[in-house]
Backbone as CSV, one residue per row, in Angstrom:
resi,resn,N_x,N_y,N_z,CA_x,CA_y,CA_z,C_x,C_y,C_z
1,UNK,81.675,-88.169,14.766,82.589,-89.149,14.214,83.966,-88.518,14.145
2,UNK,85.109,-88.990,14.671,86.234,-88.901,14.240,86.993,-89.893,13.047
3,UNK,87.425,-88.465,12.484,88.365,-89.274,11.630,89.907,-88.795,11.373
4,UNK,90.916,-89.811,11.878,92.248,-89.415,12.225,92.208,-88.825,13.170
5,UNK,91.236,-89.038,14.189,91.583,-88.161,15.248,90.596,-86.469,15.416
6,UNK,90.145,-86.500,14.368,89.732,-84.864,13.954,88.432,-85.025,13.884
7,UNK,87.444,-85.021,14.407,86.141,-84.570,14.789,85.211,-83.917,13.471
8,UNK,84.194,-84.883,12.956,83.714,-84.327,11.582,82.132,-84.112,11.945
9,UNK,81.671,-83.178,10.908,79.902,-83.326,11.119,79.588,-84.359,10.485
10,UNK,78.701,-85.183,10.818,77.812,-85.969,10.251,76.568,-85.878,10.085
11,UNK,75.959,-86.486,9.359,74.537,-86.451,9.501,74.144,-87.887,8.653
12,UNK,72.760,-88.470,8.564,72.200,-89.601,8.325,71.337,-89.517,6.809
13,UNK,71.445,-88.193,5.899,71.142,-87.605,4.979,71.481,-88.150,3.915
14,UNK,72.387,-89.174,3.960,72.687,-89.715,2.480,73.414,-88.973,1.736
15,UNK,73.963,-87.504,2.343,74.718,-86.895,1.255,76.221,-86.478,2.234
16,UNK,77.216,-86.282,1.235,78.553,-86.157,2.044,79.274,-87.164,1.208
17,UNK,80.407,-87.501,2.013,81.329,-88.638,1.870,80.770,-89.457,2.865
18,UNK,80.531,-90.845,1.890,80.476,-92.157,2.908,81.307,-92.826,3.658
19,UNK,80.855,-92.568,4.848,81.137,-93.390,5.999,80.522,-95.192,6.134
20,UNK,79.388,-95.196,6.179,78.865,-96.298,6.137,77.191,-96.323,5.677
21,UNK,76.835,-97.186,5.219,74.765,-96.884,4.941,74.183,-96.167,5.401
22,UNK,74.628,-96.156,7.017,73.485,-94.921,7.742,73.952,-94.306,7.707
23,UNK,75.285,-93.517,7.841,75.990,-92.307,8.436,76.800,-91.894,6.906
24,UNK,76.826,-90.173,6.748,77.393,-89.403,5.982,78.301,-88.708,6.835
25,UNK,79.752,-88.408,5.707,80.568,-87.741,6.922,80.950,-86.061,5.647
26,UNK,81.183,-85.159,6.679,81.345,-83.916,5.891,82.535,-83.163,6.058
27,UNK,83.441,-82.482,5.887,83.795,-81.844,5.965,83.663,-81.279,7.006
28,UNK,84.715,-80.922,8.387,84.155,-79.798,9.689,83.517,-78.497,9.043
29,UNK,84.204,-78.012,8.479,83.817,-76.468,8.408,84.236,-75.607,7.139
30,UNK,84.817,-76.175,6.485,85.443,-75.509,5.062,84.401,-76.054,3.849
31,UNK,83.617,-76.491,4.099,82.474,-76.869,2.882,81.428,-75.565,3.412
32,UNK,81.668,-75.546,4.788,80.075,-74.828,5.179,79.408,-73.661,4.013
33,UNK,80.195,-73.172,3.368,79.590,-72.183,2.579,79.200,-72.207,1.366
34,UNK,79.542,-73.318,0.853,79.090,-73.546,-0.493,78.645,-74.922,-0.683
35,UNK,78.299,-75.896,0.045,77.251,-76.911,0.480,76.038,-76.549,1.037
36,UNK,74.659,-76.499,-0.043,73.237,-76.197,0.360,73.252,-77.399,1.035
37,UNK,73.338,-78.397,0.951,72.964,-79.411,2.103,72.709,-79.539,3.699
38,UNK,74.141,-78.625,3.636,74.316,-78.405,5.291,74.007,-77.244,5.974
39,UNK,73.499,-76.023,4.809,72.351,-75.357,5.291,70.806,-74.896,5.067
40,UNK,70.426,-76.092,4.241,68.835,-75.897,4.404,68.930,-77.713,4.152
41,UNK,67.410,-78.134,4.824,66.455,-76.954,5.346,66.723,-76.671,6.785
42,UNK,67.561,-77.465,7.599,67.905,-77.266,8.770,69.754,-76.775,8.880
43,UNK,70.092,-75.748,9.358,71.782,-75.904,9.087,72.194,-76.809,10.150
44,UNK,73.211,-77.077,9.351,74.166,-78.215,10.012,75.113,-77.791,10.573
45,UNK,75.901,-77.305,9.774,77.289,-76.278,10.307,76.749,-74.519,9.724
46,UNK,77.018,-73.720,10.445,77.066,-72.120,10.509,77.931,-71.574,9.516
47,UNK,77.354,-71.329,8.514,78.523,-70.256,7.442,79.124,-69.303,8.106
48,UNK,78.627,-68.642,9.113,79.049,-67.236,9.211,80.348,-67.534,10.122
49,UNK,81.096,-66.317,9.249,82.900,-66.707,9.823,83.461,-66.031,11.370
50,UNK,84.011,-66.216,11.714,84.487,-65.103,12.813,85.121,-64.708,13.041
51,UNK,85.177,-63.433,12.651,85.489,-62.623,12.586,86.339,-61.324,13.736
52,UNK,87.123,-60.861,13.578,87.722,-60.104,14.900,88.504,-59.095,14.109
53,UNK,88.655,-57.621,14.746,88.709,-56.359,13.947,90.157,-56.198,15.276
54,UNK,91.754,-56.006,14.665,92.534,-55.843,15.735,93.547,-54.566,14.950
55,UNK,93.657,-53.805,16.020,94.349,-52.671,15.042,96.250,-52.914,15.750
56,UNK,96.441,-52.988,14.327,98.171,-52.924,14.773,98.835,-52.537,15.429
57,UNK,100.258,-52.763,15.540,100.585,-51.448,16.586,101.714,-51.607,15.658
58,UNK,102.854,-50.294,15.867,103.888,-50.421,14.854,105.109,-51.093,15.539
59,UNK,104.967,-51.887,16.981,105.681,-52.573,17.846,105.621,-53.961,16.938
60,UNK,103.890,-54.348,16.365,104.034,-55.485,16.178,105.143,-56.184,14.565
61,UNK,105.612,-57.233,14.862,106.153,-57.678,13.733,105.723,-58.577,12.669
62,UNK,104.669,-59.052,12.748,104.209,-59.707,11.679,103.261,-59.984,12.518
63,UNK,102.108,-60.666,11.155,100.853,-61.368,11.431,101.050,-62.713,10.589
64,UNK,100.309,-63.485,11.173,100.780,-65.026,11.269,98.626,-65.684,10.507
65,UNK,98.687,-65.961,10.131,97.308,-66.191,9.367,97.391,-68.238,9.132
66,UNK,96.799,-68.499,10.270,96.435,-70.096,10.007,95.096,-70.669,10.189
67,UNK,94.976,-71.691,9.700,93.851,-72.573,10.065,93.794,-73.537,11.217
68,UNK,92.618,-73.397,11.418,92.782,-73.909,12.511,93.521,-75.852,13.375
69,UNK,93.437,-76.358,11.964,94.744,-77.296,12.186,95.711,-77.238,12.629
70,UNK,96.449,-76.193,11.961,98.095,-75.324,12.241,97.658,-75.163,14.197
71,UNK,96.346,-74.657,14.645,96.611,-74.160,15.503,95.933,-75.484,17.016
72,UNK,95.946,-76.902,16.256,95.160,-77.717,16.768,96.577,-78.498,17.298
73,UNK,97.667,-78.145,16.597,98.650,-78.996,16.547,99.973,-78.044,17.375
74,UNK,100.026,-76.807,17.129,100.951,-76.214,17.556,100.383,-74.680,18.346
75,UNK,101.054,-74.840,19.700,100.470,-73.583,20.536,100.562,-72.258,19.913
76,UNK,99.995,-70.920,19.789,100.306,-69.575,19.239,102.158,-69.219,19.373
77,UNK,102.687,-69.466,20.840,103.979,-69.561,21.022,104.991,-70.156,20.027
78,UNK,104.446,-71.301,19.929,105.445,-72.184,19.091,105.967,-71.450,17.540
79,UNK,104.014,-71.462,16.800,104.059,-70.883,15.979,105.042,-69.655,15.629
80,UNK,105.119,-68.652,16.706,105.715,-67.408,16.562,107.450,-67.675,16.575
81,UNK,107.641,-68.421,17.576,109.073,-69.399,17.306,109.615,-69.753,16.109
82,UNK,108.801,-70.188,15.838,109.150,-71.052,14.309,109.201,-69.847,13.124
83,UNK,108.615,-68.840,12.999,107.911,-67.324,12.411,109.211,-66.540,12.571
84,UNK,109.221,-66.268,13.686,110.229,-64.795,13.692,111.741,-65.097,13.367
85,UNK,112.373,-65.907,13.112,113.913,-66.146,12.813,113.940,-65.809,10.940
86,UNK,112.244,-66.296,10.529,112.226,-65.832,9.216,111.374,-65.152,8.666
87,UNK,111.454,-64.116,9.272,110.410,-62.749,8.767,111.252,-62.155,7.318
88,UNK,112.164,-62.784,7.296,112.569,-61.909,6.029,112.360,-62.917,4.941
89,UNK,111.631,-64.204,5.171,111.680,-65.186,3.489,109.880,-65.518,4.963
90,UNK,109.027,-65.160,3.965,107.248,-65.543,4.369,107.117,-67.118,3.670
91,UNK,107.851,-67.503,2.983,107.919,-68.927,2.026,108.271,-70.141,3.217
92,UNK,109.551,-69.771,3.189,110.104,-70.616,4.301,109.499,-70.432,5.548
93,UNK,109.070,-69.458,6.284,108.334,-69.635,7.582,106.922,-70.402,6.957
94,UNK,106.339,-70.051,6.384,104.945,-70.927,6.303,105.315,-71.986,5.356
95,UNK,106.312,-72.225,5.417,107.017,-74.230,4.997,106.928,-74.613,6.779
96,UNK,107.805,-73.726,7.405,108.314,-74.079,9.038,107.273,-74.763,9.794
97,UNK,105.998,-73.761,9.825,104.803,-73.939,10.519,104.272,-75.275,10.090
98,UNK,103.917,-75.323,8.541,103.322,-76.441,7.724,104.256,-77.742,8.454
99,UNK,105.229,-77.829,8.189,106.328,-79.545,8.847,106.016,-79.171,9.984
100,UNK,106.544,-78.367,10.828,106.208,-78.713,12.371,104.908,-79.251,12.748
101,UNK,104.141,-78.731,12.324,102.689,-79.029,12.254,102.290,-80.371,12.291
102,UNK,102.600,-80.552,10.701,102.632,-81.795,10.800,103.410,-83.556,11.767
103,UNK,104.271,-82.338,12.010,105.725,-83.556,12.867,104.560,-83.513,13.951
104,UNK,104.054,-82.718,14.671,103.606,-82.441,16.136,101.953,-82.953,15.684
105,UNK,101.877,-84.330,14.527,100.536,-84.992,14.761,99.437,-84.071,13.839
106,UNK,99.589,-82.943,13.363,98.224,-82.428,12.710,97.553,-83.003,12.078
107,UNK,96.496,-83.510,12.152,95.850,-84.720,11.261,94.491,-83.937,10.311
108,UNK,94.553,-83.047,10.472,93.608,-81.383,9.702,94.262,-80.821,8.664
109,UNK,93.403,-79.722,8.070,94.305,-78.539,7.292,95.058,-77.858,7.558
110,UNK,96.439,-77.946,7.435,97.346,-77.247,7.687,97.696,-76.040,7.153
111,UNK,97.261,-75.274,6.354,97.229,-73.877,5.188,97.133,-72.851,6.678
């Protein structure tokens, strides 16, 4: 099921947010860990996060930390565009990302 555009789990379980009599709609992926519903007795969505181990370099200039909305809506490029003019205020760049985001359609979590 989409909703706004954004692709949700469902299931026919009666539990979630209602969609309609037969169909329950859930959360994509930010409930997964603290909703027993959607993992027993069968999982629905996968708790386990993923994870990636990247070692810095002292070339790099910042790290940029979004969800995957932020990144449904705006290419890694853009993002860094919008990022590096304000590495010196972290407030105002992750305001930047958040509106662009949104201007460019994000219909997800933008954090």
């Amino acid at each position: 099921v989409e909703v706004g555009g954004v692709p949700r789990v469902t299931s026919s379980a009666g539990v979630g947010f209602g969609v309609s009599k037969s169909q329950s709609l859930y959360l994509a992926v930010s409930r997964a860990i603290g909703d027993r519903q959607l993992k027993a007795p069968a999982p629905v969505v996968v708790s386990e996060p993923d994870v990636r181990i990247l070692r810095l370099d002292p070339r790099d200039s910042c790290l940029v930390l979004v969800s995957d909305g932020v990144t449904d809506a705006l290419a890694d490029q853009a993002i860094l565009d919008l990022v590096k003019p304000l590495l010196d205020d972290p407030d105002r760049a992750a305001k930047a990302v958040v509106r662009d985001a949104f201007a460019k359609g994000a219909a997800d979590n933008v954090s």
